[in-house]
N, C-alpha and C positions, 0 to 999 in steps of 0.2 A: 180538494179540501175546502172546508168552509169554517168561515167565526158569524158565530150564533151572537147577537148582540140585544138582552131582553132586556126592557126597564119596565120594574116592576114595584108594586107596593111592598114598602119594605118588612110590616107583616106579614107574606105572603115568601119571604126568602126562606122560610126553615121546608114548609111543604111543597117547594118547587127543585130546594136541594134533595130532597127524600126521592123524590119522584126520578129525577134525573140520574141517579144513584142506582134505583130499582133496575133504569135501562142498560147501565154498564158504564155509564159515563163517570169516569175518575176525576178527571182535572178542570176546575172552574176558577173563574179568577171573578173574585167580587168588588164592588167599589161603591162607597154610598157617592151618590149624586145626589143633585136639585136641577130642578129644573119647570116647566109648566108648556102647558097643550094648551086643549079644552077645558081642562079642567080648572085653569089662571089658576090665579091665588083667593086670600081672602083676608078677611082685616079680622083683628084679635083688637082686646083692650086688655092695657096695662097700665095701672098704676091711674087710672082713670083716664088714660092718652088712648086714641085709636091708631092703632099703625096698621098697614096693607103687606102682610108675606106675598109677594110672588113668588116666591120660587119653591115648590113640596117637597121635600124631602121623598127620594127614592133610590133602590138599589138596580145596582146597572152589575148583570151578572154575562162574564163573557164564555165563550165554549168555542176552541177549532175542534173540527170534526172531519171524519171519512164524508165525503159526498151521502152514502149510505146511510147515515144516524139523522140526516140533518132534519128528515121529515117525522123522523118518532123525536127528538129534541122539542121542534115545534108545536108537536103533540102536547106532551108533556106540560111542557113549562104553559100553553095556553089552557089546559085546563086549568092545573096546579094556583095558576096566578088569576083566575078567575074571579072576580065579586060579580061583576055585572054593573058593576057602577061606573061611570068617568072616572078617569084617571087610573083604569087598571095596566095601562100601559103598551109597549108596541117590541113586537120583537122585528129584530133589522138583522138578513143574514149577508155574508159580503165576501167575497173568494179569496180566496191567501193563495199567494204562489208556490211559498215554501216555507218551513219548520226544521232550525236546527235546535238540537236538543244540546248546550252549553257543554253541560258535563263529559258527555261519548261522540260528541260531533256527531252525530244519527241525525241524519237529513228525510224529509217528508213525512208521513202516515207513519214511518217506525220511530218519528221522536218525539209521535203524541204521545 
């Protein structure tokens, strides 16, 4: 098994859950982040003051998976999260050893 780890623009979360959705993938867990690359930050003015944001608001969507899914996931979520610009973001996948499912105690692949 694998956790799929994407950070992506956070307009780009409705057509990357559709996409994901389409493959058979049921269960995602989202979470808005900040954070900054390449893409640093930038300065706004308020109030006539200029301040510097570092940090861009983005959605970190996570996915464990069968070994099997990991490479259509990948698929997926890079098209779906595509602009072509900086700061379209990065997916990170990382190996779990195992998955207990709380409610039935179902250990591995049967308690994704």
């Amino acid at each position: 098994m694998k956790k799929v780890e994407a950070i992506i623009k956070p307009f780009k979360l409705d057509e990357v859950k559709e996409k994901l959705t389409e493959i058979g993938i049921r269960g995602i867990t989202i979470t808005e982040v900040k954070g900054f690359g390449r893409q640093k930050g930038h300065t706004e003015l308020y109030r006539g003051a200029e301040y510097v944001i570092d940090f861009i608001p983005k959605i970190k969507i996570e996915i464990v998976l069968p070994d099997e899914m990991v490479d259509d996931a990948i698929k997926v979520i890079s098209e779906a999260a595509k602009t072509g610009r900086i700061g379209d973001g990065k997916i990170f996948v990382i190996p779990v050893e195992s998955v207990v499912r709380i409610r039935t105690g179902e250990t591995g692949e049967n308690a994704l």
